[in-house]
C-alpha positions in Angstrom: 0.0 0.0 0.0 1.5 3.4 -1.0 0.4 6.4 0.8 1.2 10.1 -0.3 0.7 13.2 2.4 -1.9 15.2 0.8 -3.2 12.8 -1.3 -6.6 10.1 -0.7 -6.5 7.0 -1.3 -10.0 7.6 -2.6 -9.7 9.5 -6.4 -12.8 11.5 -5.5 -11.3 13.3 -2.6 -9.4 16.6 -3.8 -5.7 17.0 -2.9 -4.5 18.6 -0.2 -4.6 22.7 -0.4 -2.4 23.7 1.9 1.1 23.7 4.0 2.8 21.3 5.9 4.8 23.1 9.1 5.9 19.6 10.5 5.7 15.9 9.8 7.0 13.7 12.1 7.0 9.4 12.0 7.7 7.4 15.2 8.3 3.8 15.7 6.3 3.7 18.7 2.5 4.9 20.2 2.4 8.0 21.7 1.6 8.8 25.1 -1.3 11.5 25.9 1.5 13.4 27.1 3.6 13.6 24.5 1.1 14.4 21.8 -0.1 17.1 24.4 3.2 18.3 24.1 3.8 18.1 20.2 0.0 20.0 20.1 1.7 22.7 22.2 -1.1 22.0 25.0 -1.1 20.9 28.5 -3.1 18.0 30.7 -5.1 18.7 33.9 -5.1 16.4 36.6 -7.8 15.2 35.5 -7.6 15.1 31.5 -4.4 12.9 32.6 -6.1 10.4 34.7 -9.1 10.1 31.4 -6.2 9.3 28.7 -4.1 6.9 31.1 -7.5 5.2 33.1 -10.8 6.3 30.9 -12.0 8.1 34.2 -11.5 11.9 35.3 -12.1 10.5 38.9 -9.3 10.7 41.5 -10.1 7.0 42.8 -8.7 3.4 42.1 -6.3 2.7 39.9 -6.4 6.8 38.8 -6.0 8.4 41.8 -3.6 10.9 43.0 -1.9 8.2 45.5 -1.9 5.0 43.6 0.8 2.9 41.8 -0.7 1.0 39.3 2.6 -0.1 37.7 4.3 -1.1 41.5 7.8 1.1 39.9 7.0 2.9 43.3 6.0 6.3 42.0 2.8 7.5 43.1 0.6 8.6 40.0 1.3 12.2 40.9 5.0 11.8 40.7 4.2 10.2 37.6 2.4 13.1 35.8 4.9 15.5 37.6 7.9 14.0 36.2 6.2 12.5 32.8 6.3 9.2 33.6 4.0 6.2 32.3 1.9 5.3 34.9 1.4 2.1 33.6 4.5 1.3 32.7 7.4 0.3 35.1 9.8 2.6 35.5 12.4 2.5 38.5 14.3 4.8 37.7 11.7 7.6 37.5 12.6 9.4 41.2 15.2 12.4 41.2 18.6 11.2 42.1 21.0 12.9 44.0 24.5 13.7 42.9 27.7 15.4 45.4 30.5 17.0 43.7 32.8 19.0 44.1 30.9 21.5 47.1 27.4 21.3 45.5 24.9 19.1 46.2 22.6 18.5 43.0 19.5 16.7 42.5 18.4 15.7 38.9 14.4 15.0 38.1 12.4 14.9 35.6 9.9 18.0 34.8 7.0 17.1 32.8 6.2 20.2 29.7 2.3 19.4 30.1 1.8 20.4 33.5 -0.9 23.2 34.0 -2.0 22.6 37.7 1.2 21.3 39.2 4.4 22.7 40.2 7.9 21.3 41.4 9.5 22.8 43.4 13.2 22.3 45.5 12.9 22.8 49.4 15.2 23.1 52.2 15.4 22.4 55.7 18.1 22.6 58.8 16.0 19.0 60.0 13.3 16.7 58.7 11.0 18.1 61.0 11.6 21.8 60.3 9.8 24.0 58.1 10.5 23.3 54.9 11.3 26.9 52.8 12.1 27.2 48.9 16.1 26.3 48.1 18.3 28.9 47.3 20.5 27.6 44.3 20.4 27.4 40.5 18.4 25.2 38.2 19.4 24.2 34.6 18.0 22.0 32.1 20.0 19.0 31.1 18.7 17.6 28.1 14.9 17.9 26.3 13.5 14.6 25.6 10.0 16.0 23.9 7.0 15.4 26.8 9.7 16.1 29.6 13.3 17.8 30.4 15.9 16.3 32.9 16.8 18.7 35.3 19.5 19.7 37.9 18.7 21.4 40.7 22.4 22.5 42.4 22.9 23.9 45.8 26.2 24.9 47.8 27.0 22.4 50.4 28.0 24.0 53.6 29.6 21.6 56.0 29.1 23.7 59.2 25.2 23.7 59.1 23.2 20.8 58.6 20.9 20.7 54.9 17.8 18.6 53.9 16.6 19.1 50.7 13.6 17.1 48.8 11.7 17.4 45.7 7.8 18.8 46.3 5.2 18.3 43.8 2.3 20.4 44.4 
C-alpha cells in the first residue's frame, strides 16, 4: 500500500490545499502526554487520569496516591515527572549527585503540566519548616514530553541541609 501526504486513497477526494509546518513518524505509540506536548497543549489532573485510566475520577487505579505499575512512583509523581503510569519505570525518582561542594538533585519535569508545580525545598532537620532552596536550576537535556533537570545547591559543612523534591 503506497500512501502520499496530501493525497486520498480515494480519487474523489481533492488533494490537499495547503502547508505542511511539520511531519513527524515514530516507531512507537504516543503517550497523551507527548502528543499534548507536540500540540503545544497541557493536561489537567484530570484530563491525565481520562487518557491513562478512561475516568477523570481521583479513585482506584487513577488516583492521585496510587501505583498502578508497582515502579514505586505514586501517580502524581508520575504526571509530575512525565512518567508512564502504567509502565514500570524504577528509575523515574530524582537522584542525588555530590561533587565537588554542591549538592545537585536531577528530576524529571513534565512540559504538560498546567495545575502542578515542582518545586526544591530546604530544611536545617526533617521536621523543620521546609522553605524554597536557594541555588540554581538548569535543564540537562529535552526529551519531547519532559526535560531532565539539575537542581544544584552549595553544600556547607558547618550547618546541617535537607533538601527534597515537592510536587504540588
Amino acid at each position: 500500500m503506497l500512501n502520499y501526504l496530501g493525497k486520498s486513497q480515494y480519487t474523489a477526494d481533492p488533494l490537499f490545499d495547503g502547508m505542511l509546518d511539520d511531519f513527524r513518524i515514530y516507531n512507537y505509540v504516543l503517550a497523551p502526554t507527548e502528543v499534548s506536548v507536540l500540540a503545544g497543549t497541557s493536561l489537567t489532573a484530570a484530563q491525565w487520569r481520562q487518557a491513562y485510566f478512561g475516568t477523570s475520577a481521583d479513585t482506584g487505579d487513577a488516583a492521585d496516591t496510587a501505583d498502578p505499575d508497582g515502579d514505586r512512583v505514586v501517580n502524581k509523581l508520575e504526571r509530575a515527572f512525565g512518567g508512564e503510569p502504567t509502565l514500570y519505570e524504577p528509575d523515574l525518582q530524582p537522584t542525588v549527585e555530590v561533587a565537588a561542594s554542591n549538592l545537585h538533585i536531577h528530576y524529571r519535569k513534565s512540559k504538560a503540566l498546567t495545575d502542578t508545580t515542582i518545586a526544591i525545598e530546604e530544611a536545617d532537620a526533617p521536621s523543620a519548616n521546609w522553605s524554597l532552596a536557594v541555588g540554581s536550576t538548569q535543564v540537562l537535556s529535552d526529551h519531547g514530553s519532559y526535560e531532565v533537570v539539575r537542581f544544584s545547591h552549595a553544600i556547607d559543612t558547618n550547618a546541617p541541609l535537607f533538601l527534597r523534591v515537592a510536587v504540588e
